[in-house]
C-alpha positions in Angstrom: 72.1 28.1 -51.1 68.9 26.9 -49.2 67.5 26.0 -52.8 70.2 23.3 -52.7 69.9 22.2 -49.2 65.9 21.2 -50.1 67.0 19.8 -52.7 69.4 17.6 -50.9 67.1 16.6 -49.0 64.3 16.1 -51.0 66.9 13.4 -52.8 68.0 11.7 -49.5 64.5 11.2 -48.7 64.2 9.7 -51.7 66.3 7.0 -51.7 65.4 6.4 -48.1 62.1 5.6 -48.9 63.0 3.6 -52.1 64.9 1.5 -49.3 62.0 1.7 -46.8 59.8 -0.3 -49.5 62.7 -3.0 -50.6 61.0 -6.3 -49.9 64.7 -8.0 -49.5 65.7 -10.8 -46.6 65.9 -10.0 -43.1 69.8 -9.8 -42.4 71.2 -8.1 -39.6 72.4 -5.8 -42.2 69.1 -5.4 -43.7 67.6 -3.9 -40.7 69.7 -2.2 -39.7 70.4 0.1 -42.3 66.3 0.2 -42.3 66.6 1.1 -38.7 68.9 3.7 -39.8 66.7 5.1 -42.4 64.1 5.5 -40.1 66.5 7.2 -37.7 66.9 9.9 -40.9 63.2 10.4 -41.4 62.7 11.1 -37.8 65.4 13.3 -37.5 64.6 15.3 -40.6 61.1 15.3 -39.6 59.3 14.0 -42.0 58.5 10.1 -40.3 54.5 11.2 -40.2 54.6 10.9 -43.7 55.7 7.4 -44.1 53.9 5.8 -41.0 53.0 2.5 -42.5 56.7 1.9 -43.9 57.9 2.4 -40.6 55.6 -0.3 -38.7 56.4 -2.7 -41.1 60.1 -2.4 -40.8 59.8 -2.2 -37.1 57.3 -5.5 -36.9 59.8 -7.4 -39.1 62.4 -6.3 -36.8 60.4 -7.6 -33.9 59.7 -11.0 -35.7 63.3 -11.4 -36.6 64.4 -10.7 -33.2 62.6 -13.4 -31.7 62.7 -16.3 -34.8 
């Protein structure tokens, strides 16, 4: 049973960070669902790991905010 639980969350961290590096447009939607993945990795974690994903999503989030 805890064999499948890493692996469940070896795959949810894996397409989290597949989204973490999409390059796409800055909708609300966008970010937010980055924000969310974020939100995972932090809770799991596991955020250390993927420090310079994270500030970019966050300084686009900043940037959008204030276009």
């Amino acid at each position: 049973m805890e064999t499948h639980a890493c692996y469940e969350a070896f795959a949810s961290v894996s397409r989290c960070t597949s989204r973490l590096h999409n390059k796409g447009t800055s909708s609300d939607t966008t970010i937010r669902k980055q924000l969310e993945q974020i939100d995972v990795l932090q809770n799991m974690g596991i955020s250390r790991h993927f420090d310079g994903e994270i500030k970019r999503i966050l300084d686009m989030t900043y940037r959008y905010q204030y276009l």
